[in-house]
N, C-alpha and C positions, 0 to 999 in steps of 0.2 A: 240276749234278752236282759231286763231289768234283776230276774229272778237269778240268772245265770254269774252274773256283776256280783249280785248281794252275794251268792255262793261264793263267788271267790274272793272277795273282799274278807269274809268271815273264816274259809279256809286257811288265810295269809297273814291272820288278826290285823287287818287294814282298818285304821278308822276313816269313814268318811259319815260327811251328812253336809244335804243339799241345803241351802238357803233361802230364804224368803224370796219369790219372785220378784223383777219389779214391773213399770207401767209397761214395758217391752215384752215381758217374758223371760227375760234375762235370769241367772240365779249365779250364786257363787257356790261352788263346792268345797268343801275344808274337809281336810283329807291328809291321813301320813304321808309324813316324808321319806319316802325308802327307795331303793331301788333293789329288787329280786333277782341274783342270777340264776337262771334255771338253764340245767344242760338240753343237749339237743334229743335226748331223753325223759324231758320234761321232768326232773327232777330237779326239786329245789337243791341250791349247791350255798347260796352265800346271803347273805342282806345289807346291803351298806345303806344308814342312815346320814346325815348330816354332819356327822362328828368325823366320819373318814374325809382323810385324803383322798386327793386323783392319785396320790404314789401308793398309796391303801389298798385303793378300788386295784388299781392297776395291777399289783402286783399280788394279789387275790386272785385276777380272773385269769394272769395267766397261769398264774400255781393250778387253777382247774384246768385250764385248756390242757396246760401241760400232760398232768396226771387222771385226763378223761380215757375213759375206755369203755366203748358202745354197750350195751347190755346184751345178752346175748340173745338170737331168736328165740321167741316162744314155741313149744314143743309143739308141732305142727305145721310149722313154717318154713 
């Protein structure tokens, strides 16, 4: 949902903001530049902006893959 977007945009300090429509409907949206790695535990792990390398990126995410290890069951499960 729209409310759901704004939540996580503000959870991630993401800037966005939509744009004047035009005769179509059309809008632009202007928005950070980032990419978020979140593990497969939905934890935030990394942020790469603009300023990194693909050798940056790369060598980041597999330093997490690497050194990933699942969370344990919740007590109950």
């Amino acid at each position: 949902t729209p409310e759901q977007v704004r939540a996580a945009a503000a959870a991630f300090r993401v800037y966005v903001s939509a744009g004047p429509r035009d005769a179509d409907g059309d809008y632009v949206v202007d928005h950070s530049v980032l990419t978020f790695l979140v593990d497969p535990d939905g934890i935030f792990r990394d942020c790469y902006g603009r300023s990194r390398t693909a050798e940056e990126v790369a060598r980041s995410v597999r330093g997490h893959m690497d050194s990933y290890e699942p969370l344990p069951p919740a007590a109950g499960e």
